[in-house]
C-alpha positions as semicolon CSV with decimal commas, in nm:
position;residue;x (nm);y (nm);z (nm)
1;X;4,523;5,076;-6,544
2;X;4,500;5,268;-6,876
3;X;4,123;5,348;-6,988
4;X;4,103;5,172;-7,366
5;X;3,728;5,221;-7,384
6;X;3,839;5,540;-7,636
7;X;4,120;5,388;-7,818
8;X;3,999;5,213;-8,124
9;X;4,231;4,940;-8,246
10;X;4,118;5,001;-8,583
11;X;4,238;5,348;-8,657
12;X;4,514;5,582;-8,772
13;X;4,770;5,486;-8,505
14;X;4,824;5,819;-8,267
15;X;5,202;5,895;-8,349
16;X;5,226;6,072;-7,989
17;X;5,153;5,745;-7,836
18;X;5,425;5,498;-7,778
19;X;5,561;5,208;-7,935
20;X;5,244;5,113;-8,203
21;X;5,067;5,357;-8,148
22;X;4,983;5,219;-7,825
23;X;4,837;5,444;-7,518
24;X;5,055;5,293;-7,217
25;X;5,295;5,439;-7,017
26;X;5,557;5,244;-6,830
27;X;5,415;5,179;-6,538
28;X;5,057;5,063;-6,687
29;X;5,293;4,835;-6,952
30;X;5,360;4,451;-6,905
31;X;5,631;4,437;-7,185
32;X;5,847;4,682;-7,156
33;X;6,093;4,743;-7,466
34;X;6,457;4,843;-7,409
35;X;6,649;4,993;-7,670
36;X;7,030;4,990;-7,696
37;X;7,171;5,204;-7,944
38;X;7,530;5,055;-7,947
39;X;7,725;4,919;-8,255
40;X;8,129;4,946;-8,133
41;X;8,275;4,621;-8,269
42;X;8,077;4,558;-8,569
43;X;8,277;4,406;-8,836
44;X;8,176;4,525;-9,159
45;X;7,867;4,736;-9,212
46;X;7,712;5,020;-8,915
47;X;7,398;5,153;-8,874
48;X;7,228;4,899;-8,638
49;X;7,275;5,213;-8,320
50;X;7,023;5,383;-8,519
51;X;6,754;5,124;-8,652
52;X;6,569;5,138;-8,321
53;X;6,422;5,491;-8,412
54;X;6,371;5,367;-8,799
55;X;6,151;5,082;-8,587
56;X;6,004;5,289;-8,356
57;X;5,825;5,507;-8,638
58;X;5,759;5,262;-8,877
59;X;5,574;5,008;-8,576
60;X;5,267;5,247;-8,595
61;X;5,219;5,122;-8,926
62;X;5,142;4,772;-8,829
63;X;4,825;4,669;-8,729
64;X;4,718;4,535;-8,386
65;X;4,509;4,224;-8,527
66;X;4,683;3,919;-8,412
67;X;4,457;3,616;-8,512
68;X;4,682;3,394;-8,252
69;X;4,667;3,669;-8,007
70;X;4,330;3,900;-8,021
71;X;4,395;4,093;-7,698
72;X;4,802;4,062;-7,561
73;X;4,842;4,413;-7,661
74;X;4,581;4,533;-7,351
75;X;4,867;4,422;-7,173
76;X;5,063;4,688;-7,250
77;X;5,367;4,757;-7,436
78;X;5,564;5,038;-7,417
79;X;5,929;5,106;-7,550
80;X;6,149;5,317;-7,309
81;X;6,360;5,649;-7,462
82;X;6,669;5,654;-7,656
83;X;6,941;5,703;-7,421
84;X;7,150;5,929;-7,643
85;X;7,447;5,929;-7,348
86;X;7,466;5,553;-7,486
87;X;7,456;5,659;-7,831
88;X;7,649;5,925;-7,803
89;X;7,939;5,703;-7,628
90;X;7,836;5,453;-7,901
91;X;7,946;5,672;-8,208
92;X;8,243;5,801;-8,032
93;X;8,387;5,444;-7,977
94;X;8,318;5,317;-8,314
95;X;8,496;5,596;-8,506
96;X;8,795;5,435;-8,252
97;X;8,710;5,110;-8,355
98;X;8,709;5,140;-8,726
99;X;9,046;5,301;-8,687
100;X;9,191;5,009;-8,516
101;X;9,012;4,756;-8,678
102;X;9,157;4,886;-9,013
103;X;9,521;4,895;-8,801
104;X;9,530;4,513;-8,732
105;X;9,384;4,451;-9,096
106;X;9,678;4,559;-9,242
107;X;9,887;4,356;-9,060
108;X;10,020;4,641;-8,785
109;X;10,115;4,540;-8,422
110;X;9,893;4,692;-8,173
111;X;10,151;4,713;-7,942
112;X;10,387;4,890;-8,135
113;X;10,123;5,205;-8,150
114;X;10,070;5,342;-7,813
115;X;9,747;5,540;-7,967
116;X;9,606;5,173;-8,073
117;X;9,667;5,044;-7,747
118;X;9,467;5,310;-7,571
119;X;9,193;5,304;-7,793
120;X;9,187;4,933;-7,751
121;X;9,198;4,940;-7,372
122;X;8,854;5,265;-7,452
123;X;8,663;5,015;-7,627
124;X;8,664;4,744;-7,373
125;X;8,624;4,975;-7,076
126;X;8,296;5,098;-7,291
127;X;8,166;4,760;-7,363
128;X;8,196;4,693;-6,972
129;X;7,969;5,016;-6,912
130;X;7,722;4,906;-7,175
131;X;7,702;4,532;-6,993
132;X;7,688;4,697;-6,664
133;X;7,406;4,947;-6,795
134;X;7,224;4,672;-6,973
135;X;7,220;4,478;-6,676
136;X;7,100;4,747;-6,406
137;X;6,789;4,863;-6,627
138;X;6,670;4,489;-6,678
139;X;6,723;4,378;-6,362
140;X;6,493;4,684;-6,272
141;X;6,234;4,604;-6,500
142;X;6,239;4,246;-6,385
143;X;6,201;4,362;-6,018
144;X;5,894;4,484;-6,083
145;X;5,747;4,236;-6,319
146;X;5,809;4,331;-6,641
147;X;5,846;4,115;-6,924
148;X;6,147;4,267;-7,124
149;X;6,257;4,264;-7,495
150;X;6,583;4,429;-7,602
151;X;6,642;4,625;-7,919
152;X;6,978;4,664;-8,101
153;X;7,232;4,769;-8,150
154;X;7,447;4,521;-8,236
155;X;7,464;4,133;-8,078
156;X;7,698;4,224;-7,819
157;X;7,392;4,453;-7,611
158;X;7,227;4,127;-7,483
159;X;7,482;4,012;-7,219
160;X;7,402;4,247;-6,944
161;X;7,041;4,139;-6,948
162;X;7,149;3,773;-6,987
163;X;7,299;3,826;-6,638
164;X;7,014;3,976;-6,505
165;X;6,739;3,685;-6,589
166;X;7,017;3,442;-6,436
167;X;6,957;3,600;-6,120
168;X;6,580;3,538;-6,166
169;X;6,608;3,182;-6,363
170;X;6,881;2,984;-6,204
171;X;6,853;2,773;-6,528
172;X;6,753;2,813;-6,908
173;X;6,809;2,762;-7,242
174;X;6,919;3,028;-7,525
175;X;6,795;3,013;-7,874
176;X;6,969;3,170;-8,076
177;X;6,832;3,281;-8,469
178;X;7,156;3,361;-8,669
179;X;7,385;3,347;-8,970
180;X;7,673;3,339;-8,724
181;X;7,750;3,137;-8,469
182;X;7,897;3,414;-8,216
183;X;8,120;3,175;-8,044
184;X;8,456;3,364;-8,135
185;X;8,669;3,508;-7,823
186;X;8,774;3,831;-7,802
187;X;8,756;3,876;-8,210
188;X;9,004;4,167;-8,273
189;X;9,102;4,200;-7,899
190;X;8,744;4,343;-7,827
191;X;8,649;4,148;-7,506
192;X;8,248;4,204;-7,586
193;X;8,299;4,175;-8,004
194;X;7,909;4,122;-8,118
195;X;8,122;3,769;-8,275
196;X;8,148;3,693;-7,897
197;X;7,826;3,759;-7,737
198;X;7,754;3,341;-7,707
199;X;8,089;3,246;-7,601
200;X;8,075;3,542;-7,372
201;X;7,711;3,419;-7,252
202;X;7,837;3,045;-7,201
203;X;8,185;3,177;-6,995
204;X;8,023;3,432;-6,788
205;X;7,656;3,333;-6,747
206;X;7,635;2,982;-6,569
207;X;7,251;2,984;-6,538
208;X;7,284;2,915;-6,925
209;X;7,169;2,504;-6,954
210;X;7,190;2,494;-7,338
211;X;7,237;2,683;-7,668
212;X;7,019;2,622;-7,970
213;X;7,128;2,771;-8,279
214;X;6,941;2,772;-8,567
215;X;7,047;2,928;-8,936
216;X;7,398;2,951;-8,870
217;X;7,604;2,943;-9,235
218;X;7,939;3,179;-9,187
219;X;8,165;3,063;-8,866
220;X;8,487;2,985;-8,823
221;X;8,728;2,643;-8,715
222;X;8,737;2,768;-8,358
223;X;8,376;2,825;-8,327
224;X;8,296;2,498;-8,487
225;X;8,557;2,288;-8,304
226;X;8,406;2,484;-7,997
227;X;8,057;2,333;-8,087
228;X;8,216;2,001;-8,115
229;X;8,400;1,998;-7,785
230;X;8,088;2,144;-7,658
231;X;7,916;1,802;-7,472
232;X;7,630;1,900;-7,634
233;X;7,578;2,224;-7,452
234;X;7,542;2,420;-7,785
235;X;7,353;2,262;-8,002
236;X;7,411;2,407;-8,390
237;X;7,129;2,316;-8,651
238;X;7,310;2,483;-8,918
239;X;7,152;2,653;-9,202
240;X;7,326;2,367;-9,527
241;X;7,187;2,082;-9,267
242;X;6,849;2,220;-9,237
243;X;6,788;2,284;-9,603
244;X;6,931;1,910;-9,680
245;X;6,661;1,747;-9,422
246;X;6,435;1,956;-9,626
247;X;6,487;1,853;-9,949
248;X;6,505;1,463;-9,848
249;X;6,167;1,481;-9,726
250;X;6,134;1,605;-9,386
251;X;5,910;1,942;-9,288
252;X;6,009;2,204;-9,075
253;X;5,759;2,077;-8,788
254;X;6,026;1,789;-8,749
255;X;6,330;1,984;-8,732
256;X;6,116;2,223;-8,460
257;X;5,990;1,963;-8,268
258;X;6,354;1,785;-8,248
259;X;6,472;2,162;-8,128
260;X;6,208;2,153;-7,861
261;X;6,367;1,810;-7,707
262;X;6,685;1,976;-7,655
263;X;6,570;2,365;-7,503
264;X;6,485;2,288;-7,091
265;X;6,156;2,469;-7,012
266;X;6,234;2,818;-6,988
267;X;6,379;3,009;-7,279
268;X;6,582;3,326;-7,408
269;X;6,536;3,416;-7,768
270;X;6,800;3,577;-7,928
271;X;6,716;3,689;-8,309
272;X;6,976;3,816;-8,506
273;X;6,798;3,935;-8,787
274;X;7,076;3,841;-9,009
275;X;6,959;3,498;-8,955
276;X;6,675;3,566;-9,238
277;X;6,701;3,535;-9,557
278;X;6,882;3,893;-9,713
279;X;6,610;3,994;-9,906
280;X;6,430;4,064;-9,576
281;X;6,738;4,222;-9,434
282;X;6,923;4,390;-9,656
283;X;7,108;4,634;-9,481
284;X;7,221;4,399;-9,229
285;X;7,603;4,442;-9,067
286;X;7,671;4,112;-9,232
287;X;7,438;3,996;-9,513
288;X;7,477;3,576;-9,551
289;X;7,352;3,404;-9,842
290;X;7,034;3,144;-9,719
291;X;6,846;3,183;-9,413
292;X;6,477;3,181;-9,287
293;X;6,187;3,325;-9,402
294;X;6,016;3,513;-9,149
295;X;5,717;3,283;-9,098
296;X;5,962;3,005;-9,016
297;X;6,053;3,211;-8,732
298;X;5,733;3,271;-8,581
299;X;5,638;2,947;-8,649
300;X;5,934;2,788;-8,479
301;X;5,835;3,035;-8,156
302;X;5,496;2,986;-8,186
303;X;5,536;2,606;-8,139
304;X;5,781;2,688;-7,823
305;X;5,512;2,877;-7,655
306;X;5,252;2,624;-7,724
307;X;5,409;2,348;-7,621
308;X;5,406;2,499;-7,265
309;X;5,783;2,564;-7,232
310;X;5,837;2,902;-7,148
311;X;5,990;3,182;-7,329
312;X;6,134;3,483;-7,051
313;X;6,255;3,740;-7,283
314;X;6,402;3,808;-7,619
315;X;6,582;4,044;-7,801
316;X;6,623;4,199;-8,163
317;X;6,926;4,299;-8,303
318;X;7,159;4,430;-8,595
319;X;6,865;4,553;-8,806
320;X;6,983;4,785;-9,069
321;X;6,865;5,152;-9,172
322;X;6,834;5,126;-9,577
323;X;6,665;5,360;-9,781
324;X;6,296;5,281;-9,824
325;X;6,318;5,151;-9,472
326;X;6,207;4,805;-9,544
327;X;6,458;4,642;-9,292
328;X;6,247;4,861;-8,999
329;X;5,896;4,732;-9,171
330;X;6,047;4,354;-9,112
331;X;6,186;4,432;-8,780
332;X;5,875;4,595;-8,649
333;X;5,616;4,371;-8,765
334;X;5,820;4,070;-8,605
335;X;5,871;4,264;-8,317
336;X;5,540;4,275;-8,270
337;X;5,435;3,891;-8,316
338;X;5,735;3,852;-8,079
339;X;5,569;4,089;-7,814
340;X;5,244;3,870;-7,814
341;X;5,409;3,591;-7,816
342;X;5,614;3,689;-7,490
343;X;5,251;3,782;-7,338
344;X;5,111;3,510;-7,443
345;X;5,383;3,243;-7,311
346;X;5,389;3,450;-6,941
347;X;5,016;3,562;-6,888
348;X;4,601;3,477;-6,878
349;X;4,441;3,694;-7,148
């Protein structure tokens, strides 16, 4: 176990330390952070493959007092390397994507364009890689008793890892934070489209119980005649519904508590950061009028965790790079509250 008797919580973070400034390695780490630069199918604005660094310099910035949770960071948390084979992969895919994506916006048949067609058949072959990868370093990390949280990337990184708790949980619940409901299949012919990743979750991952979705205000008449037809497996507090509870009266306790009737005891958080209000995300792929406020969200975990249900692993995506970096000062400091949080729901401090 890593000697903190030198390491003094209250000064200038070490920049050759890891992930806050913290002095763990891997193997001495509890959480263990997994970043995956990938951002093929986004729809509108890129970036998200390279937010993870922005995060990773900015989190040594934030300080390691957390009033809820004095001492979850002597767990250890450590965030692994950039795989730049993934990133690299990452950037060469999306300059096919954009190309096709701008094809089939003007109307053109795919089929008619043999070059479409084989970039078409690239992208989906990558996205299988990237699920496969995802899933073979969690599954890893789980094998030896790590608690994992993923960093994107966009939306569509979190399958693989989905798959790999189902072979761990044989039942839980997702919650999903979010502007969009994610429920679209194959948007664009992309069989792993970050608009997919719950529809693609619900088809392929059966240990899935329930979906909670929470903040949702852009989707589509598929996805919501999908919720509909759903039997109450996905369960979508959208963002106009929650704000009209609010102003008739009710508090946001309420709404959370109602939430916590529906998620079965163990729990995947998903957080879209696009599910916050813009001004805390601007540089978001897809900036949506509304959403939460940050303390909403940590409130809204906060009362998961408490209430003893259990929450086995999250992940962060689709943060933007701007430039003051003020979408990496959001994204790190709720990284970090998530990372105690995650401690605090799976260990005795």
């Amino acid at each position: 176990m890593v000697d903190l008797s030198k390491f003094d919580v209250n000064a200038i973070a070490n920049r050759n330390n890891n992930i806050f400034g913290l002095p763990f390695t891997e193997e001495e780490a509890k959480v263990v952070l997994l970043p995956v630069p990938w951002e093929v199918t986004v729809s509108c604005n890129a970036g998200t493959a390279r937010a993870i660094e922005h995060i990773f310099k900015t989190s040594t910035q934030i300080d390691l007092f957390d009033m809820n949770m004095r001492h979850g960071w002597k767990q250890g948390f450590f965030m692994r390397n950039i795989d730049k084979k993934i990133l690299m992969k990452s950037d060469y895919l999306r300059k096919e994507a954009e190309l096709y994506i701008d094809f089939i916006a003007h109307g053109q048949d795919v089929n008619c364009n043999k070059f479409m067609v084989k970039s078409l058949k690239e992208i989906n072959e990558g996205s299988e890689m990237l699920n496969n990868w995802v899933y073979e370093q969690t599954k890893d990390l789980l094998s030896r008793d790590k608690l994992v949280g993923l960093i994107g990337g966009d939306h569509s990184v979190s399958l693989g890892y989905l798959k790999a708790l189902a072979e761990k949980y044989p039942g839980f619940g997702i919650l999903q934070v979010d502007a969009h409901c994610d429920l679209r299949k194959a948007y664009g012919n992309f069989n792993y489209s970050h608009t997919s990743i719950m529809y693609n979750a619900l088809t392929e991952v059966p240990a899935v119980e329930r979906l909670i979705q929470a903040g949702v205000r852009d989707y589509s008449e598929a996805e919501w005649d999908y919720i509909c037809n759903s039997d109450f497996k996905v369960i979508t507090y959208f963002d106009q519904q929650i704000k009209e509870r609010l102003f008739s009266g009710e508090n946001w306790k309420m709404i959370v508590d109602e939430m916590l009737q529906f998620l079965p005891e163990n729990i995947y958080f998903t957080f879209d950061i696009d599910g916050l209000d813009p001004k805390l995300c601007p540089h978001t792929g897809m900036p949506v009028p509304g959403g939460f406020q940050s303390d909403e969200i940590l409130y809204l975990i906060k009362r998961i965790v408490d209430s003893g249900k259990k929450l086995i692993g999250f992940d962060l995506v689709e943060v933007g790079v701007g430039e003051n970096n003020y979408d990496a000062v959001v994204a790190a400091k709720l990284l970090w509250k998530l990372c105690n949080l995650l401690v605090k729901s799976n260990c005795t401090v």
